[in-house]
C-alpha positions, 0 to 999 in steps of 0.5 A: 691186079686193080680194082677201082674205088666206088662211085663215092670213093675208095675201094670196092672192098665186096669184089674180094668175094669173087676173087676168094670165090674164085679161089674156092672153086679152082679147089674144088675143081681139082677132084671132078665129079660128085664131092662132099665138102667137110667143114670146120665149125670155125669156119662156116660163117667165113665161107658163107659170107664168101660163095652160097651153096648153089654156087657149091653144088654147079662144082660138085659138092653135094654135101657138107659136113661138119668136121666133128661129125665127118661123112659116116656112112654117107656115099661119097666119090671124093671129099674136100677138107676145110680146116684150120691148121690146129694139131688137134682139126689136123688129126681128126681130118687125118682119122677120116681120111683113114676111114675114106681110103679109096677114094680121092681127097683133098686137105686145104689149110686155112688160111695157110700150110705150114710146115707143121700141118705136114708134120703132123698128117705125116705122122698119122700116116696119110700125107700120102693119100691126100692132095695137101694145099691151102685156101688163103681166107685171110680177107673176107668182106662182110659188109661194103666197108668192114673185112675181116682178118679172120683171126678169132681169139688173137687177144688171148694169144697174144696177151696171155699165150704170149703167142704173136705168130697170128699177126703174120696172118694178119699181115698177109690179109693186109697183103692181099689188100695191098696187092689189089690197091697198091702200098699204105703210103703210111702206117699209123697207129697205137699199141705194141702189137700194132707196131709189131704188124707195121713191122712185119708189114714193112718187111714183107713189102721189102720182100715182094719189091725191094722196098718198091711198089706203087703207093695207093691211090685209094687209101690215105694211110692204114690206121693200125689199133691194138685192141690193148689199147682200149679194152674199156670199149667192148666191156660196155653194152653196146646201143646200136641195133646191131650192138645190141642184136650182138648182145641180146642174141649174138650174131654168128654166121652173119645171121640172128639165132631166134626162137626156142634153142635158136633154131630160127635165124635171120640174117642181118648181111650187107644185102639185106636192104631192111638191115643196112637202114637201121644196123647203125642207128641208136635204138632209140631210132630203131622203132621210127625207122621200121615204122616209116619203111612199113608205111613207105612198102604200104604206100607201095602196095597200094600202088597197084590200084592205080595202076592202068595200062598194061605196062604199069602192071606190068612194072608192078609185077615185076617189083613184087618179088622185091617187095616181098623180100622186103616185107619179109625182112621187115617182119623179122626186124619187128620182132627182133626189136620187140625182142631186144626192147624187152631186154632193155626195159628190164631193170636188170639191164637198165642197172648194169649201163648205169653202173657203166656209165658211172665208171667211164664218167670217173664217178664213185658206184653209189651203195645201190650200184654195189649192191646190185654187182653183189647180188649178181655175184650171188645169184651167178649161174654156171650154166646160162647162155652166153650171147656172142659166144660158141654156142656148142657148149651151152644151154638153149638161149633164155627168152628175150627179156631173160638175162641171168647172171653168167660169169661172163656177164659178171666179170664184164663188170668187174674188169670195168671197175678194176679199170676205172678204179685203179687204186680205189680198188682195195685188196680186200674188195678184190679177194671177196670177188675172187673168193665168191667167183669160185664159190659160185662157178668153181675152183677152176676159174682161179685159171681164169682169174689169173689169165684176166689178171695177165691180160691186164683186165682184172689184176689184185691191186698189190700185183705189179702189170704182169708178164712181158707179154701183157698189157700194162693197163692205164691207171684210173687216174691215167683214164681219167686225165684221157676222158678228159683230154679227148673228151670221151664223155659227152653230154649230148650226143646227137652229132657225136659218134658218142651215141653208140655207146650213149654218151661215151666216145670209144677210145679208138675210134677217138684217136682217129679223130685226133689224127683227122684233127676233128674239133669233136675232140676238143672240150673246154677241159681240154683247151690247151690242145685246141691248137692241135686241132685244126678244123676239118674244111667241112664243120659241124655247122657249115656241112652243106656248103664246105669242102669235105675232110677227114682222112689222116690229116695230122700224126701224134705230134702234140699229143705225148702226154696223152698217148703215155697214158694209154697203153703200147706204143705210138708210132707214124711210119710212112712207105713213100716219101713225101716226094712221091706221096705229092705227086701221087695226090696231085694227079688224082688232084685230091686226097684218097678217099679212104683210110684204112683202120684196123683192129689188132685183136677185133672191134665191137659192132657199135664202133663199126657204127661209130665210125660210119657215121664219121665217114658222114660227119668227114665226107671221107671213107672210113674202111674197117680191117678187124681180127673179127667183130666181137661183144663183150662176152666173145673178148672174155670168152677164151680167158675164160677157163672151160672144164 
């Protein structure tokens, strides 16, 4: 099947929603009549974003349920199970299934069956009395440009469990892309699981056409990041509107939990027009922005005075339901800006991104930055709410301006410095925090210690880069020569992708600009690779009058030195020849319109951001592929060891 690009170029990525829909009904319609649907948690805000309840209901759910709570007493005809394929979701659908005999029931999979999930329904005895299948959720579209791989927690897998089986899960999403739009005529990238998935990759396109297959004509090439690669970036606080709403509240479901014990939700999806204007822009922006939509909606209404004829009433009337939503809409991102402005003003808050910025610019903390990291040691509270995390184990969310000192929010710092430090990080510096982290959320939490210590986020300054499986981190004089070379640090970012992060450019997103050979990567420290650099046709002075650019326009050739101080492997393997790839461009008669980038271990909102607005400063489309769009607090949480 073949789905077109957008009027702008590329692929229509929100199209994958009916095809998943689609999919979810003809599940649905293999028990007729009246059902309940029992959920897993983890995955109700995959399957929101995909179909809405009244779609549902016209195929007979009358119910949901969440797993851990199951029907009960509730009267059912049939139930649909949900669930991941984990041994213990297995066995607590399989005592439900038990509790329900009688009736019919279907078990699905997601996002795939296995071998093991038989096994394991086998064991407890109700293999038999369900109908075994699989609901491939492997691909889901969140905005217009974003696709998430649904694949939460793969960082730790794969670099602390040393479990790499969730990139065949990737693959198959990508898979199903390349189903839709034909093959990547190139796969480039950077870390060691990210050529692991080229790998696979490659070999499952040998399976399905022996290596043959048209190339697509939407994608340029397919981009692939392994988190490992950067793990500064979703350390930092985020600054875009969205970033920040991440950081702030945490955005679960495609929404904003609000209000005392978050029992209020906005959301903030694709379609929501209020939301789409100001979720990429730096906060600073943000209040301007709502400022002038509140003035245009006024102006708007206003217009009804002048309305004479019929017809224009009449035209008027049928906007006011929009004008409705959106003044609504409008009011809830008021308040959600008020609320994130409240937390920014904080000194708290305001020392924390000094403190960032200082690390990422290679400068020493002075004597009032160590002070502060101390005194949120001393003042660590175990039991306050973590934004961007599971909200099943934690405390009611604090008012906006409130910000205490969780572990998470503590150890974001110190992996910070552990990274930008390197040597300068002593060992006797690293036992006080070691021995003040226990003391202060408990003895448990040598585990956690340990496991950053493995994922090479916060490892004793005697100790070695850890097991085979673990990243080797950059040293600080490594992420020094980076900075300087790819010019991360700049002094005026208002037509850099550098405003999301106020002045720092994220690492990954940086590497697609070398391969676009965006002149932004240039800086006069880094003269000696200005060669490599060809300017894109449309510069940053000339945008109006010049042909656009962008895309995977060069490979790493050049830039060695650089790229072995950044951790894994680098790579540039193409799927078509050179031959084929030329025909298939001249007779579109241009370059595809889209690149693919993919985030192996998932990517923060703000470079989401940062690399939307290089689509604008490219003219080319920059489409986002993630294991899922995380903070700071979600990248450590399942380090992190819970009693």
């Amino acid at each position: 099947m073949s789905l077109d690009g957008t009027a702008t170029g590329g692929p229509k990525l929100l199209q994958l929603k009916g095809l998943l829909r689609a999919e979810l009904i003809a599940i649905l319609d293999t028990i007729r009549g009246a059902k309940a649907l029992v959920l897993d948690r983890d995955l109700s805000g995959a399957l929101s974003a995909v179909v809405e309840f009244a779609v549902l209901k016209e195929h007979g759910v009358e119910k949901i349920f969440l797993l851990e709570t199951g029907v009960g007493d509730a009267p059912v005809q049939g139930v649909v199970y949900l669930v991941q394929g984990q041994v213990g979701k297995l066995r607590a659908v399989a005592a439900q299934v038990r509790a329900l005999s009688g009736i019919e029931q279907a078990v699905q999979v997601v996002p795939r069956r296995t071998l093991l999930s038989e096994r394991v329904l086998e064991e407890e005895g109700v293999l038999g009395d369900v109908r075994l299948g699989e609901f491939r959720l492997d691909a889901v579209p969140l905005a217009e440009d974003v696709v998430s791989l649904e694949q939460p927690g793969l960082f730790k897998a794969l670099y602390v469990d040393g479990d790499f089986s969730g990139i065949a899960g990737i693959a198959r999403g990508l898979m199903r892309l390349q189903g839709l739009w034909g093959f990547f005529p190139r796969l480039v990238g950077k870390g060691d699981y990210a050529q692991v998935l080229a790998q696979s990759l490659k070999r499952l396109r040998a399976e399905a056409t022996g290596g043959a297959g048209a190339m697509s004509s939407m994608f340029d090439a397919a981009v692939l990041l392994d988190r490992a690669a950067d793990l500064t970036t979703p350390l930092l606080t985020q600054l875009t509107y969205e970033g920040l709403l991440s950081e702030v509240f945490g955005i679960a479901g495609g929404a904003v939990a609000t209000g005392e014990g978050g029992r209020s939700r906005v959301s903030v999806r694709g379609d929501d027009a209020v939301y789409t204007a100001i979720r990429d822009a730096g906060f600073a922006d943000v209040g301007a922005a709502l400022s002038a939509m509140t003035q245009q909606l006024q102006t708007t209404y206003e217009s009804r005075h002048s309305a004479r004829t019929v017809q224009e009433i009449r035209r008027f009337v049928g906007r006011l339901g929009g004008l409705q939503a959106e003044h609504q809409a409008l009011k809830a991102h008021v308040a959600l800006a008020e609320a994130v402005q409240k937390r920014t003003q904080t000194d708290d808050f305001a020392a924390t991104l000094e403190i960032e910025q200082t690390l990422v610019g290679g400068d020493d903390l002075h004597a009032g930055q160590r002070a502060h990291i101390e005194r949120m040691l001393a003042l660590g509270d175990p039991h306050a709410h973590v934004p961007g995390v599971s909200s099943e184990r934690q405390a009611p969310a604090p008012a906006p301006a409130a910000a205490p000192n969780s572990l998470h929010k503590i150890l974001r710092l110190l992996c910070l410095c552990a990274l930008w430090r390197g040597a300068a990080l002593k060992q006797k510096q690293y036992d006080a925090w070691y021995d003040e982290i226990t003391a202060a959320f408990g003895h448990h939490h040598a585990i956690t210690l340990a496991n950053l210590a493995r994922a090479g986020l916060l490892a004793p300054p005697a100790r070695s880069s850890g097991a085979a499986s673990a990243p080797a981190p950059a040293p600080a004089s490594g992420l020094g020569f980076v900075r300087r070379a790819l010019n991360l640090v700049v002094a005026d970012d208002a037509d850099d992708v550098a405003y999301a992060y106020a002045g720092y450019v994220p690492l990954l997103v940086r590497l697609v600009q070398v391969l676009a050979q965006d002149p932004a990567v240039h800086s006069p420290a880094s003269s000696r690779y200005a060669a490599l650099l060809r300017p894109l046709e449309r510069t940053r002075s000339s945008r109006e009058t010049q042909q656009p650019g962008g895309g995977v326009r060069g490979g790493w050739a050049g830039w060695e030195d650089v790229l072995a101080a950044v951790p894994g492997a680098s790579f540039d393997e193409p799927q078509a020849p050179p031959s084929a790839l030329g025909r298939s461009e001249r007779a579109l008669g241009e370059k595809p319109p889209a690149t693919l980038v993919v985030f192996v271990g998932g990517c923060t909102s703000a470079e989401i951001s940062a690399l939307r607005r290089l689509s604008q400063l490219h003219g080319h489309r920059y489409v986002v592929a993630t294991t899922e769009v995380l903070n700071g607090n979600a990248l450590l949480d399942p380090l992190i060891h819970h009693k």
